[in-house]
ROTIFI-136788 format. One line per field, with one value per atom (N, C-alpha, C): residue number from 1; residue in one letter; atom name; y, z negated, x negated. Coordinates in Angstrom, 3 decimals, decimal comma. Example, Ala and Ser with C-alpha at 12.3 -4.5 7.8 and 13.67 -1.06 7.14 Angstrom:
BEGIN
resi: c(1 1 1 2 2 2)
resn: c(A A A S S S)
name: c(N CA C N CA C)
y: c(-5,690 -4,500 -3,300 -2,250 -1,060 0,030)
z: c(-7,800 -7,800 -7,800 -7,080 -7,140 -7,870)
x: c(-13,190 -12,300 -13,200 -12,850 -13,670 -12,900)
This chain:
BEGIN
resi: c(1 1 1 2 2 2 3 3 3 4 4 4 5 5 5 6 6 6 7 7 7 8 8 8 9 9 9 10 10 10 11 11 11 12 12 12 13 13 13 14 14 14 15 15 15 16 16 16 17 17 17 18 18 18 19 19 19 20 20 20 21 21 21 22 22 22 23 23 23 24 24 24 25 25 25 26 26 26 27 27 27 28 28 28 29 29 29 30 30 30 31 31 31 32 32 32 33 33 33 34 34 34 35 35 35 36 36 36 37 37 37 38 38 38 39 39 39 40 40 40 41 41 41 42 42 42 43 43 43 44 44 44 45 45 45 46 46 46 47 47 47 48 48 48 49 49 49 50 50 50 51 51 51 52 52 52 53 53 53 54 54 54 55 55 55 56 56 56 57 57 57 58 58 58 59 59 59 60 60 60 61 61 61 62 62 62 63 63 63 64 64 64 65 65 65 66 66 66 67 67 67 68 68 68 69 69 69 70 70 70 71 71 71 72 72 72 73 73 73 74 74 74 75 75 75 76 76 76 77 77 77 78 78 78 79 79 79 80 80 80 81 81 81 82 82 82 83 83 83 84 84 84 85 85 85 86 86 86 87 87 87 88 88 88 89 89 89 90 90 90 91 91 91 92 92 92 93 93 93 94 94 94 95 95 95 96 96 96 97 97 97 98 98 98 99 99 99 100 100 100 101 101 101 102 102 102 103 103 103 104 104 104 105 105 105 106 106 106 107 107 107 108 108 108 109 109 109 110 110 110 111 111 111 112 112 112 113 113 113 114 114 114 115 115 115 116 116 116 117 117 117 118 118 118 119 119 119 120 120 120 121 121 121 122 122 122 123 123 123 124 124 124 125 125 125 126 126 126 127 127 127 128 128 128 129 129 129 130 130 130 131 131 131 132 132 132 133 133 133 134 134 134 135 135 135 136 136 136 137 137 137 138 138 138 139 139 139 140 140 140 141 141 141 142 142 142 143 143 143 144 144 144 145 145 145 146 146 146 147 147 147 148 148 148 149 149 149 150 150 150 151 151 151 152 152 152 153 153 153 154 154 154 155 155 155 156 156 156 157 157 157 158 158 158 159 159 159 160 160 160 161 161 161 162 162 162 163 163 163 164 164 164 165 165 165 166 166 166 167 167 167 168 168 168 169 169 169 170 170 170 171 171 171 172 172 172 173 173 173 174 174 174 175 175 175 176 176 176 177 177 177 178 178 178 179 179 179 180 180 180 181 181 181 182 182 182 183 183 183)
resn: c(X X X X X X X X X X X X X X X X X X X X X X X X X X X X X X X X X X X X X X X X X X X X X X X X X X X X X X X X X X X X X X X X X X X X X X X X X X X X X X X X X X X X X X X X X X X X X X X X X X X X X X X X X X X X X X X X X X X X X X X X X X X X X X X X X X X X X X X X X X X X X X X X X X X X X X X X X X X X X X X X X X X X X X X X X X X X X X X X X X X X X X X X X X X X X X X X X X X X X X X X X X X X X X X X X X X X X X X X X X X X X X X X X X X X X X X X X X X X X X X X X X X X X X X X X X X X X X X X X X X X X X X X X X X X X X X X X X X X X X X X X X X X X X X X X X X X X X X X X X X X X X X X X X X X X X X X X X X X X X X X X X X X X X X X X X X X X X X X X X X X X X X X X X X X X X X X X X X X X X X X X X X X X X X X X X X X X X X X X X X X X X X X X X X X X X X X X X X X X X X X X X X X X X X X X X X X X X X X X X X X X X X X X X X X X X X X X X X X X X X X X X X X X X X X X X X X X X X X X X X X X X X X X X X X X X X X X X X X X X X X X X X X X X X X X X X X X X X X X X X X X X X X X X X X X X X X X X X X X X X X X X X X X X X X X X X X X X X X X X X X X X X X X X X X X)
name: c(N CA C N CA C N CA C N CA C N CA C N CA C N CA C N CA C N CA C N CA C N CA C N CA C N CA C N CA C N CA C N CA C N CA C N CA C N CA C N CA C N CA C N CA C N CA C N CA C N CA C N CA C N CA C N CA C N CA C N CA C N CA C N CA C N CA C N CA C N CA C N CA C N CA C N CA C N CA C N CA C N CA C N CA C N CA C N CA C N CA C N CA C N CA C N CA C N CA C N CA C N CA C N CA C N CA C N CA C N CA C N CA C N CA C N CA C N CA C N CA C N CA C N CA C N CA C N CA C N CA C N CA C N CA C N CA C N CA C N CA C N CA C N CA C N CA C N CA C N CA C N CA C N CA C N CA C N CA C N CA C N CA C N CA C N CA C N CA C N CA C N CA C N CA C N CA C N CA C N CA C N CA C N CA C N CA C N CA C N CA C N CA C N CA C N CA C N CA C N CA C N CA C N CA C N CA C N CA C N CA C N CA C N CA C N CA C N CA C N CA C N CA C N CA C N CA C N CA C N CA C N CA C N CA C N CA C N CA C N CA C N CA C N CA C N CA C N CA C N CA C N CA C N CA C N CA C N CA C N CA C N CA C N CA C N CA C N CA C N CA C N CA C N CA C N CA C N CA C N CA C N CA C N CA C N CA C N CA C N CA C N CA C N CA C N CA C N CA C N CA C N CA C N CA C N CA C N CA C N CA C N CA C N CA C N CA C N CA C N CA C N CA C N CA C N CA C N CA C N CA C N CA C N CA C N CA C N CA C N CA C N CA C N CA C N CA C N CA C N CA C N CA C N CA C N CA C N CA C N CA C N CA C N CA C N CA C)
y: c(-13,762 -12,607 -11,543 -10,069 -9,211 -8,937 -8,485 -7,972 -7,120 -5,682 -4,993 -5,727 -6,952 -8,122 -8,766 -9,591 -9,898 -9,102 -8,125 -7,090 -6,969 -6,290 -6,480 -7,395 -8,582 -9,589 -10,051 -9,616 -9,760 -8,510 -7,153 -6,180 -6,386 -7,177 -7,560 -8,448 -9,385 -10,470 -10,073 -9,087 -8,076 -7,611 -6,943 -6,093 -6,815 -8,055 -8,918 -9,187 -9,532 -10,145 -8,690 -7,423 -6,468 -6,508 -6,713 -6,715 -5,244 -4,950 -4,077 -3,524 -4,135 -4,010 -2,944 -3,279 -2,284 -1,423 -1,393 -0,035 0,720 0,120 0,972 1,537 0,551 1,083 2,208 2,006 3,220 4,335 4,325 5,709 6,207 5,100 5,840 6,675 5,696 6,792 8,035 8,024 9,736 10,177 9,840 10,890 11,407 10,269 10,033 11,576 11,660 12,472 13,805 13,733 15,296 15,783 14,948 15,357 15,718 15,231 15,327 16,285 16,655 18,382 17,401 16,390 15,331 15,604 15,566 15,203 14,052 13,648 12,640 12,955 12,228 12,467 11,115 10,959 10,245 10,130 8,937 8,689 7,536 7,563 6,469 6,924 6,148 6,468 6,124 6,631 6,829 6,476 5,788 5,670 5,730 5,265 5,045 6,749 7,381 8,969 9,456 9,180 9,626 9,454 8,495 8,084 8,700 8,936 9,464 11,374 11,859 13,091 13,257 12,227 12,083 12,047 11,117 11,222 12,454 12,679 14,056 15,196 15,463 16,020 16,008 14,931 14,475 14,989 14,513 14,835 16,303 16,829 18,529 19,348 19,114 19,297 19,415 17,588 17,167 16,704 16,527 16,066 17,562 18,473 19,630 21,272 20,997 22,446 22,638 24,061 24,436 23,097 22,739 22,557 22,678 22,957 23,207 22,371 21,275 20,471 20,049 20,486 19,927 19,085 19,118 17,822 18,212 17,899 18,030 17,021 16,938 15,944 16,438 16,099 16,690 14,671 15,238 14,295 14,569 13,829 13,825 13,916 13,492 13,093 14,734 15,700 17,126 17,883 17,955 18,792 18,469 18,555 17,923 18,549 19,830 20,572 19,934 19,623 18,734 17,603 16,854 15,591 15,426 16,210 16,017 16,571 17,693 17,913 16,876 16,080 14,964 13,897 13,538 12,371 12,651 13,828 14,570 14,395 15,115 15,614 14,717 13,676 12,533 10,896 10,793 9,563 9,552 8,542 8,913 8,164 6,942 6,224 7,482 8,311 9,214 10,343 10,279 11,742 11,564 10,324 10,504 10,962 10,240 9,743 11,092 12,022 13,394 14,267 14,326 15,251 14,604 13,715 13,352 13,939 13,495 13,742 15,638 16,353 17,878 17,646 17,006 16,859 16,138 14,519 14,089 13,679 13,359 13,773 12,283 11,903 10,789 11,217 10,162 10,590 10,790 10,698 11,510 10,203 10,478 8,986 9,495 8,141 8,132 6,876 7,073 5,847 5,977 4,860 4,128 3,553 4,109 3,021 2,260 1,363 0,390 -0,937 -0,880 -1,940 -3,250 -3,005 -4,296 -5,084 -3,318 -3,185 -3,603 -3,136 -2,909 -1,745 -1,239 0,114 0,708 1,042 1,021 2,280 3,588 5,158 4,777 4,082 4,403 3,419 2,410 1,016 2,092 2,646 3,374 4,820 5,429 6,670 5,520 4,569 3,806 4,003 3,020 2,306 3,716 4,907 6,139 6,239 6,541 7,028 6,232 5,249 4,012 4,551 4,321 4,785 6,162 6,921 7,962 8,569 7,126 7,248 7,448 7,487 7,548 6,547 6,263 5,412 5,058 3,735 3,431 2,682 2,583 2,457 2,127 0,989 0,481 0,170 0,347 0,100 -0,909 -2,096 -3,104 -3,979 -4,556 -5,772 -6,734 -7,516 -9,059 -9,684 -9,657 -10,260 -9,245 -8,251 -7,795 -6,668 -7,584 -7,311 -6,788 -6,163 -5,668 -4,880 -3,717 -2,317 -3,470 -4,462 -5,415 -5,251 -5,630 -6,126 -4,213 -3,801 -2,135 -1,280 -1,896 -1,058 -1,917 -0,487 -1,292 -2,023 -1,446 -1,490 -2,040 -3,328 -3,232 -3,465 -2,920 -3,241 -3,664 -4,931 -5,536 -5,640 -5,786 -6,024 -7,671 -8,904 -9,792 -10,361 -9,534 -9,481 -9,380 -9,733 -10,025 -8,425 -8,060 -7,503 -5,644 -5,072 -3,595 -2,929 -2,431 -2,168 -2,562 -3,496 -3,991 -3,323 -4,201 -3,039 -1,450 -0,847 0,673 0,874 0,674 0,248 0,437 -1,004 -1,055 -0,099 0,448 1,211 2,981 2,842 4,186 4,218 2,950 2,668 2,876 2,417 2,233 3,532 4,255 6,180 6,664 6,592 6,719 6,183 5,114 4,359 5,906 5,154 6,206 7,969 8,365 9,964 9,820 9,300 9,672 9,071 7,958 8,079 9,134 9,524 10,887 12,113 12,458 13,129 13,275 11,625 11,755 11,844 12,508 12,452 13,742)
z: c(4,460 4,068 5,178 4,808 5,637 6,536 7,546 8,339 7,195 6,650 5,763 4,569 4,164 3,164 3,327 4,716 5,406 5,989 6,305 6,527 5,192 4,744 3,022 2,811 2,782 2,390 3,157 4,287 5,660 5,202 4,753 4,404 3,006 2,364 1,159 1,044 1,890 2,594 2,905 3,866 4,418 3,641 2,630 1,792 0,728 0,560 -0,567 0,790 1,814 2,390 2,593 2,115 2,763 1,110 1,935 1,534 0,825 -0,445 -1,564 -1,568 -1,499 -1,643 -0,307 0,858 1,950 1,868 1,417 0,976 0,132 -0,856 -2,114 -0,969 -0,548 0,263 1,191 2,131 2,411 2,311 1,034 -0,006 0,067 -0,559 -1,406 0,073 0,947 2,459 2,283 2,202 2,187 1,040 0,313 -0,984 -0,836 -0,335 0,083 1,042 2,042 2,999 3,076 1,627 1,407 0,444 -0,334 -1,319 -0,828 0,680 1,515 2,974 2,308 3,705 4,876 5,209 6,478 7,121 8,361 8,976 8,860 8,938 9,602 10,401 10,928 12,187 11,762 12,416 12,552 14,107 14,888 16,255 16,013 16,637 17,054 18,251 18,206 19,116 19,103 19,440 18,867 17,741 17,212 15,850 14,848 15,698 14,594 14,698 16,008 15,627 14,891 14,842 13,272 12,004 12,251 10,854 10,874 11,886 11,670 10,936 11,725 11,454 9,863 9,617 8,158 6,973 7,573 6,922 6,234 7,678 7,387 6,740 6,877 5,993 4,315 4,241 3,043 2,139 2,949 2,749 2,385 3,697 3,187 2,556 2,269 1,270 -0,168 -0,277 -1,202 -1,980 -1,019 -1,964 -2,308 -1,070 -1,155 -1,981 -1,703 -2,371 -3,904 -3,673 -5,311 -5,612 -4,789 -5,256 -5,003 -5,767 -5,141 -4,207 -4,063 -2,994 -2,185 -0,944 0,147 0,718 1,406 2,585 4,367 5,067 6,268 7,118 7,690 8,090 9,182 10,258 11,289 12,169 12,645 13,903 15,248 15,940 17,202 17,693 17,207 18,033 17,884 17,634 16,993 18,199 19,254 19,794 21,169 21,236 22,804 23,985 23,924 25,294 25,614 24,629 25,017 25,203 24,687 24,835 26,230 26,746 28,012 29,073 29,029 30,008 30,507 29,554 29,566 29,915 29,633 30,586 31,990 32,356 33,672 34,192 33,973 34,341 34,842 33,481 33,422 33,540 31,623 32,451 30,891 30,434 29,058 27,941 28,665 27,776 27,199 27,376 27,639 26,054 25,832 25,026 23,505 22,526 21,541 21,702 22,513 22,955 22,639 24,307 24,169 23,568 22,554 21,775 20,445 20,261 19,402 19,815 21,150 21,802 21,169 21,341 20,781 19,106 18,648 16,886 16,426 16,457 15,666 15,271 13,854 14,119 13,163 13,092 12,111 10,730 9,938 8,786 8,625 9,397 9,706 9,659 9,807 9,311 10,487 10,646 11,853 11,342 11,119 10,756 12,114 12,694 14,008 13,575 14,327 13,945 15,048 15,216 16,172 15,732 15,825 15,534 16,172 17,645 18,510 18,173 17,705 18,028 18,838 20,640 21,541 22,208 21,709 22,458 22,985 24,175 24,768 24,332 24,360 23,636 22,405 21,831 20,242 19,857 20,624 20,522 20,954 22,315 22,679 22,017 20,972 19,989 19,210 18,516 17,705 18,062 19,036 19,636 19,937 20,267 20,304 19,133 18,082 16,801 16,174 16,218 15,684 16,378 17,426 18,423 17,924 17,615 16,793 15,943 14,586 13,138 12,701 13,105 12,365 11,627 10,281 10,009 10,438 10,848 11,352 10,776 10,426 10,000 10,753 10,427 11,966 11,086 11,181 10,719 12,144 11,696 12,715 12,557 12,909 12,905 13,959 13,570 14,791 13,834 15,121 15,141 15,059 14,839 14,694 16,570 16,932 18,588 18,970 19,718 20,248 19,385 18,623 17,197 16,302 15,714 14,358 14,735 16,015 16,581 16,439 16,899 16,840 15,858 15,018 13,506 12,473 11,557 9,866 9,215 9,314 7,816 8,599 8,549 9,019 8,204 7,928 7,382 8,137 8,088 8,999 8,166 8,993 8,337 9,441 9,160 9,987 10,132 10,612 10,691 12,582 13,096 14,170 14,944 13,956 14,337 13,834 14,998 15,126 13,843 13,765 12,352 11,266 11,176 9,800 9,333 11,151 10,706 10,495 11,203 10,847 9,908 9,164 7,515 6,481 6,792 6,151 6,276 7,671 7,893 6,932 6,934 6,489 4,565 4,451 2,860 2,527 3,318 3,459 3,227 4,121 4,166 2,832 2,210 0,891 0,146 -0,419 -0,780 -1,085 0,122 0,325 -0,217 0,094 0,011 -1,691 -1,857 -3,405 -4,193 -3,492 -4,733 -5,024 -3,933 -3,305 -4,173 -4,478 -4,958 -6,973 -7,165 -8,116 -8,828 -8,014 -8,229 -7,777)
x: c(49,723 48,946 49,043 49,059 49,231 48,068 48,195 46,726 45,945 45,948 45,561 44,948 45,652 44,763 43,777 44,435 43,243 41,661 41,843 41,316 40,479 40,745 40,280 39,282 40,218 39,221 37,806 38,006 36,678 35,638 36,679 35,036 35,070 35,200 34,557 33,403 33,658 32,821 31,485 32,150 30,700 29,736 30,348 29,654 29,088 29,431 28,927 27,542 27,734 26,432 25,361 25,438 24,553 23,246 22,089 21,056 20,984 21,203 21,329 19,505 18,665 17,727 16,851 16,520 16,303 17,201 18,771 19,373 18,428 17,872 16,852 15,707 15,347 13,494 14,491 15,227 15,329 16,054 16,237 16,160 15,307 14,662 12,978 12,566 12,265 11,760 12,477 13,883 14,189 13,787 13,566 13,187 11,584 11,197 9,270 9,173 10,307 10,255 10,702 11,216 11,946 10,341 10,032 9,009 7,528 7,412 6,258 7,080 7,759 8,038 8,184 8,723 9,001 10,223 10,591 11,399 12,172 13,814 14,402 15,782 15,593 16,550 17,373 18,927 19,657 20,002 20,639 21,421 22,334 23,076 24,032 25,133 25,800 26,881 28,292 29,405 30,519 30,727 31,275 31,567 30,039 29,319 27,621 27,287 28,010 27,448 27,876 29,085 29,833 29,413 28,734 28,210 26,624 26,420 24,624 24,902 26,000 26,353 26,965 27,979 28,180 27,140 25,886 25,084 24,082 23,980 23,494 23,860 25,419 26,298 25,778 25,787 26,075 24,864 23,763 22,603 22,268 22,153 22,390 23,212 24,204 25,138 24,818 25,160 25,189 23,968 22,625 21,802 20,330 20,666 19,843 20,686 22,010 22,092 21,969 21,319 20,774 19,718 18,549 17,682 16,499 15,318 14,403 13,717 13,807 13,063 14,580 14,143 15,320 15,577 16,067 16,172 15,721 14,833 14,675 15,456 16,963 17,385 18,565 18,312 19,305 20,231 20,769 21,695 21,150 20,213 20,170 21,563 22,819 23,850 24,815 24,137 25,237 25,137 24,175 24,065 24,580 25,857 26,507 25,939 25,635 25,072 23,792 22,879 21,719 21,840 22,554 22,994 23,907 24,686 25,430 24,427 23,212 22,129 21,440 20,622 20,201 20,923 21,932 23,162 22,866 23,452 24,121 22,563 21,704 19,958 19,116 18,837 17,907 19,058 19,089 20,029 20,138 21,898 22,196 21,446 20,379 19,287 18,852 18,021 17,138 17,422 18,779 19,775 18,945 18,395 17,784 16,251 15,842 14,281 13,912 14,371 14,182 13,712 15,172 14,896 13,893 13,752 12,632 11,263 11,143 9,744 9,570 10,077 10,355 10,538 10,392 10,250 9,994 9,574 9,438 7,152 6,934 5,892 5,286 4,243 4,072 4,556 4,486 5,407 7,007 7,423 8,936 9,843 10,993 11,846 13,115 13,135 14,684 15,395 16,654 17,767 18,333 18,387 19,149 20,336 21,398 22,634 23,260 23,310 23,627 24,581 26,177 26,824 26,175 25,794 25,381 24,036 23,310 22,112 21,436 22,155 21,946 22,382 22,178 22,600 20,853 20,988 20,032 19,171 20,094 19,345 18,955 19,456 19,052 17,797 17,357 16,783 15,793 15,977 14,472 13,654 15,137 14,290 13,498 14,194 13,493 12,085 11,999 10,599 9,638 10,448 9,472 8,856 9,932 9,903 8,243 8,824 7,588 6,372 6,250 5,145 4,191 4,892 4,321 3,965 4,539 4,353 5,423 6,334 7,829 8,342 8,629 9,394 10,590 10,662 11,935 13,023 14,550 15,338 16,579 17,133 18,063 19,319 20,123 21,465 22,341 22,410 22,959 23,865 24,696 25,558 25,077 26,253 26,246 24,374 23,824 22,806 21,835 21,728 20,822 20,730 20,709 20,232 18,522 18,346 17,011 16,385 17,608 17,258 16,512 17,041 16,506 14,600 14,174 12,675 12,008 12,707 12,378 12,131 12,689 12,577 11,723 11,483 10,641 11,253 12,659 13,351 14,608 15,376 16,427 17,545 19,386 19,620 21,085 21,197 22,332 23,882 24,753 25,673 25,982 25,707 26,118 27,602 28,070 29,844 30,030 30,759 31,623 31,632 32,892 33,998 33,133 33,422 32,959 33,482 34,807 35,347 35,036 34,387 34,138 32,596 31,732 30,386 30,562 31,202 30,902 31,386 32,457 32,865 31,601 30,787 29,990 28,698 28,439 27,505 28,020 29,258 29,486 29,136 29,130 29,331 27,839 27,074 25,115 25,028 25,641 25,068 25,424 26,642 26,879 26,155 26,109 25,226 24,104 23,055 22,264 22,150 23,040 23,724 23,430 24,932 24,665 23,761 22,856 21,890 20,980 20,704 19,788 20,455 21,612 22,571 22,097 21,390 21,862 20,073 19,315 17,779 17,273)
């Protein structure tokens, strides 16, 4: 069998094991949060920032234009000049937390993405987020890691291999996106 088959056959695997259901609950939170004028924020990091920014994309795009109720939903991870101040300044734990502390408010929703779910910035917007009434939302592999204990809502992908989780993490945001898309 070719690598590309094999391959295949491992994110199929994956995606048969992702809990379909906390995909639904956290929908509903974004829809809960567009319909109650709420904030959510997304973070991750390299590849999970990609996917927090995709999300968001998608979101404002695709699930707010031409309609009357919007979407309030940004990327902690978009704004590199704040994000490299805070590295360079304070320290690069510090780059979600931050800028949360400047927006986020009870009620408000943050999706965490964390392949390890250890990544140390994003584990600690979490634990802010929560702290202040934020719903929290963790997108994780492996084991879960430290993000799984940090968040409300967790939704794992229990797979190994990095590629496979952000795969699946990108499929969650879709998922997500277009159901939002289609309401």
């Amino acid at each position: 069998m070719s690598f590309a088959d094999t391959y295949k056959q491992d994110l199929l695997r994956s995606l048969e094991s992702l809990n379909v259901t906390n995909v639904g609950q956290a929908t509903a939170w974004l829809r809960e949060a567009r319909d109650t004028d709420r904030q959510i924020f997304t973070c991750g990091n390299g590849g999970s920032a990609s996917t927090a920014s995709h999300l968001v994309c998608d979101v404002l795009k695709g699930a707010s234009y031409r309609r009357e109720k919007r979407f309030r939903i940004m990327a902690l991870t978009d704004s590199l000049a704040t994000i490299t101040a805070y590295s360079n300044d304070v320290n690069y734990d510090s780059v979600f937390l931050e800028q949360l502390k400047n927006f986020a408010a009870a009620g408000d929703v943050l999706i965490a993405i964390s392949g390890s779910g250890n990544s140390r910035n994003v584990v600690l917007a979490a634990e802010y987020a929560k702290s202040v009434g934020c719903k929290t939302i963790g997108l994780t592999g492996r084991d879960g890691g430290s993000l799984a204990q940090a968040v409300d809502l967790e939704i794992r992908v229990p797979e190994q291999h990095m590629g496979r989780i952000e795969d699946v993490h990108l499929i969650i945001s879709h998922m997500i996106a277009y159901d939002l898309m289609a309401s």
